[in-house]
N, C-alpha and C positions, 0 to 999 in steps of 0.2 A: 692507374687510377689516381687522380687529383690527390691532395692531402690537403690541409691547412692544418700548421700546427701551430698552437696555441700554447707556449709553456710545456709542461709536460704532458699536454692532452694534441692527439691527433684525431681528426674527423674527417670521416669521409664527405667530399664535397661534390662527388659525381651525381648529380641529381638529390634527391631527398638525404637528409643527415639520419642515416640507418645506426651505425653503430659507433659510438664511442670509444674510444681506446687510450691507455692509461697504462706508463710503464711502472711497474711496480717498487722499481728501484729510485723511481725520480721523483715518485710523490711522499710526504708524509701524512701516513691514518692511521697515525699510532694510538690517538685521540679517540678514534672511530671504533677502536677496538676497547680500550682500558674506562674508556666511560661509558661502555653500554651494562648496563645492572640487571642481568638474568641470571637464568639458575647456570649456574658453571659448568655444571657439566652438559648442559645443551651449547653450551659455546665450544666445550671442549670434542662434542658429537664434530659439530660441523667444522672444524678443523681435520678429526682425525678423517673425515668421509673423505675430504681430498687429499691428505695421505695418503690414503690406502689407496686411492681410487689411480693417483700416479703410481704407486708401487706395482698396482695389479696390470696396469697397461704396459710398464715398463718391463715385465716380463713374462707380456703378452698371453694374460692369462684368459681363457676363454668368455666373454658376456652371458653365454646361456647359463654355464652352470650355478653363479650367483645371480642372476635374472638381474644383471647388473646395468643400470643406463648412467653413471655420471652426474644424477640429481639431487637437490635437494628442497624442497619447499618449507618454506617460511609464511606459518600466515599467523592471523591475528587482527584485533581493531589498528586503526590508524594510529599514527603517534606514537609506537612500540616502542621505533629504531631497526625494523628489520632492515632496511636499503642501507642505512648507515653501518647495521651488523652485518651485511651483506659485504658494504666496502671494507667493513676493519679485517673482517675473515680472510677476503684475498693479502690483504697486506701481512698480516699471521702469516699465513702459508708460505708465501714470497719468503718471510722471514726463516722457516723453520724447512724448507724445501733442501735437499742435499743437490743444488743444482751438478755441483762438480762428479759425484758421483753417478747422477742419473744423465748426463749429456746435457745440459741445459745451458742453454746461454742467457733465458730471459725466461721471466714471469710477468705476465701480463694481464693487466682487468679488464675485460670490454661488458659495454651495455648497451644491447641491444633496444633502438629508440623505438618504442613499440608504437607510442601516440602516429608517428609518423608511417607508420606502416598502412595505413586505413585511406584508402582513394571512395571516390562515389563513381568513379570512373569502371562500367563494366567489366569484370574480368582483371581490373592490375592488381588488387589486395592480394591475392595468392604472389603473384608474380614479384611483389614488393619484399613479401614476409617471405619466400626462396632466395629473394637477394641478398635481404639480408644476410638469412646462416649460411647462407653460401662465404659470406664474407668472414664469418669467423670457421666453416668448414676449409677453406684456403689458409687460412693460418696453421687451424693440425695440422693439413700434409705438408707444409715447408720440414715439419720438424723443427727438436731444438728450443721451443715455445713452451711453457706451461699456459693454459688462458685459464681464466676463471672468470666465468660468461654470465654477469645477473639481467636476469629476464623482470623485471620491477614488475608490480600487479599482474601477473599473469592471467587475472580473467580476461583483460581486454584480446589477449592473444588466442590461448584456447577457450573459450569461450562455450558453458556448455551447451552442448550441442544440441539437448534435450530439452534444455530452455528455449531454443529459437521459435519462434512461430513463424505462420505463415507469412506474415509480414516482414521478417528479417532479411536481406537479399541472399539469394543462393553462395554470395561468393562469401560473406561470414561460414558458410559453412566450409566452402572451400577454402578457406583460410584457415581451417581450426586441421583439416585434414592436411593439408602442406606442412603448416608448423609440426603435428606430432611427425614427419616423415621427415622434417628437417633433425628432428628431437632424436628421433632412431639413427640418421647419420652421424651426427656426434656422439654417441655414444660408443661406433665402432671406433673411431679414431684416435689417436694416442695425446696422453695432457691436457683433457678436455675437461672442464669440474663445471657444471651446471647448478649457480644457487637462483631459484625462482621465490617472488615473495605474494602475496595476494593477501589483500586486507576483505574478502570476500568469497572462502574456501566453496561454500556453494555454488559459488557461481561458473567456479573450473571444471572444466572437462574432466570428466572419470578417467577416461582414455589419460589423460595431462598426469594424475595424480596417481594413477597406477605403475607409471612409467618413474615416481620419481623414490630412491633408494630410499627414503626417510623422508618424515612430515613432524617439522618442529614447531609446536604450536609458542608463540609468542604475544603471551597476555600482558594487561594494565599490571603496572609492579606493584608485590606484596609491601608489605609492610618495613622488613627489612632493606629493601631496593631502596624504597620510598624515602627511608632515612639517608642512604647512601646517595641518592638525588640532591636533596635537601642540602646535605654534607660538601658536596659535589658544587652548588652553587655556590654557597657561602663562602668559601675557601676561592672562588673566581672574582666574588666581588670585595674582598678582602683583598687579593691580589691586586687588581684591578683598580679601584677607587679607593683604599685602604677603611671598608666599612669596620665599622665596630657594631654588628648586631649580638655576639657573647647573646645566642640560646643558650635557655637551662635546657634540663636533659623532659624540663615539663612541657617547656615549650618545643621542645622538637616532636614529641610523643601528642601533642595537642596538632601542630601541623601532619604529620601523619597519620591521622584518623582523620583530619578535615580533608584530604587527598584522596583519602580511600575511592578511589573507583577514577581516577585520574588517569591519564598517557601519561608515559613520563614527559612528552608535548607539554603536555597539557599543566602538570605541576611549574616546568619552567616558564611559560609564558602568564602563568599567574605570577611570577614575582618580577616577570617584567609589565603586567599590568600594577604591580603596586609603587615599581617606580615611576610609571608614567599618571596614578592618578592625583599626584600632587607637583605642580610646579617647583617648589623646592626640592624634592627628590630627581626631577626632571634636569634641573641645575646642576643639580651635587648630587649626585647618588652616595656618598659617602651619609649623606644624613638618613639614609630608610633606618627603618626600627623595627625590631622585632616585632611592636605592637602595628606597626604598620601593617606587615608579612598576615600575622595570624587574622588582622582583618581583612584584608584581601582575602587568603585562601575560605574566611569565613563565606565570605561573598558569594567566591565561586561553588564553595559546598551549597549551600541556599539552592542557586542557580538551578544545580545538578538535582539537587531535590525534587524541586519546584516543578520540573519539564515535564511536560507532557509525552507522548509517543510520537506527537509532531516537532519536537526542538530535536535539533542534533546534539547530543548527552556529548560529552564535555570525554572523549575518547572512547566511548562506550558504546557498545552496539546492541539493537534490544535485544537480539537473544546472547548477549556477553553476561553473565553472572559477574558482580563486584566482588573485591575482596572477604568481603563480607561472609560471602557464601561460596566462595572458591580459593580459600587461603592454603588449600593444601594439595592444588591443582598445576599448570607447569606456570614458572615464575616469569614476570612481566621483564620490561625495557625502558628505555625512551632515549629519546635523539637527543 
């Protein structure tokens, strides 16, 4: 098979770019991991899920009796940070994995390019989407490999099936039927950790979601997160361009109520709209101000008020409940 390697990334170049691959040792996403702000102990789930999940293959312990496949989904509005939690969780793992003890010479991430899997061409979409986990199905039997395999948006892939109408072509459905059989093959095979993410949990296949060991929901960050965001930037652009914005403790409790119902996307790119709405800030970002920040995020609060059911809300989905009214519900992210 062709390769082109890029750095620490190898792609397959035999026709269509199916799967991505990433040696675990070669990259750093230590970042990917320590700045994503959810509840801990959902980070700490999806860690110990591929623990166990090598422990249990490692001394081949049977899949029926824990109705076990190797999965995990992740869903949530856009802008959480699940594909970024996605990548920091494999590099954790890599980290904390006893390769020597369990035979292992390597740990590896691949992602599977799912945009690329869809032909108009009668009959190849199945035959694309087998190619590909074929191609991480060939890495389990070498042995010796850990993979940790993100499936990103997973509606596009399993797709549900219930949804389709008459107008969808026959092969989406046969594509949704290949993948869950691809889904069932790794699951026998050994070192296989399955993280899937979907910003659209209705729109997945039943089949998809019953197959996967655990469903962590990943919401807009509470209140707490929201300050550790904030904290998070401040400290980058103080490195960075040596700002002097010195929040009081009123004005960060004032920015975190104007966020409420934010991505964490979405609070960071408001503070990069506020250095781009003034040319001197554009120059020097060393000059933004606090009073700059809290007008900005004013703005964007406005905004988010304002929208109708036709604007796209500012990381929010209409049936997503804000802060507001879900502060005790599972804790948000952002990228």
């Amino acid at each position: 098979m062709a390769r082109r390697a890029t750095g620490t990334e190898d792609e397959d170049i035999s026709g269509a770019e199916f799967v991505r691959r990433y040696d675990l040792s070669e990259v750093d996403w230590k970042e990917k991991w320590d700045r994503i702000y959810i509840n801990e102990k959902d980070k700490e789930k999806l860690i110990n899920y591929g623990l166990l999940e090598q422990q249990l293959q490692a001394a081949s312990f049977d899949q029926m009796t824990l109705s076990r496949h190797g999965a995990v989904l992740l869903s949530g509005p856009p802008g959480t940070g699940k594909t970024t939690l996605a990548k920091g969780a494999a590099y954790k793992l890599a980290e904390e994995i006893d390769r020597e003890a369990l035979g292992l010479e390597r740990v590896v991430f691949k992602q599977i390019e799912v945009r690329n899997l869809f032909s108009s061409d009668h009959g190849d979409t199945p035959k694309l989407v087998e190619e590909a986990f074929d191609r991480v199905i060939k890495g389990g039997q070498r042995g010796h490999t850990y993979q940790v395999v993100l499936l990103d948006e997973v509606e596009s892939l399993f797709a549900n099936r219930g949804l389709l109408g008459d107008t969808d072509p026959m092969d989406a459905i046969r594509a949704v039927n290949t993948a869950l059989d691809c889904l069932d093959a790794l699951s026998d095979l050994d070192n296989i950790y399955v993280i899937a993410t979907s910003n659209q949990p209705g729109a997945v296949d039943s089949a998809f979601v019953d197959r996967t060991d655990e469903q962590i929901y990943i919401g807009n960050p509470e209140p707490k997160h929201r300050r550790q965001i904030l904290e998070d930037i401040f400290t980058s652009l103080e490195e960075a361009f040596e700002t002097q914005l010195s929040p009081t403790d009123e004005h960060i409790e004032t920015l975190v109520r104007l966020s409420d119902g934010f991505s964490g996307r979405r609070m960071r790119k408001s503070v990069l709209s506020a250095l781009a709405r003034e040319t001197s800030t554009v120059r020097d970002p060393a000059t933004l101000s606090i009073d700059q920040l809290l007008r900005e995020f004013k703005h964007k609060r406005e905004m988010l008020d304002n929208a109708g059911n036709d604007y796209i809300q500012l990381g929010v989905t209409p049936d997503q409940p804000n802060d507001a009214s879900n502060d005790n519900d599972q804790e948000g992210a952002t990228e």
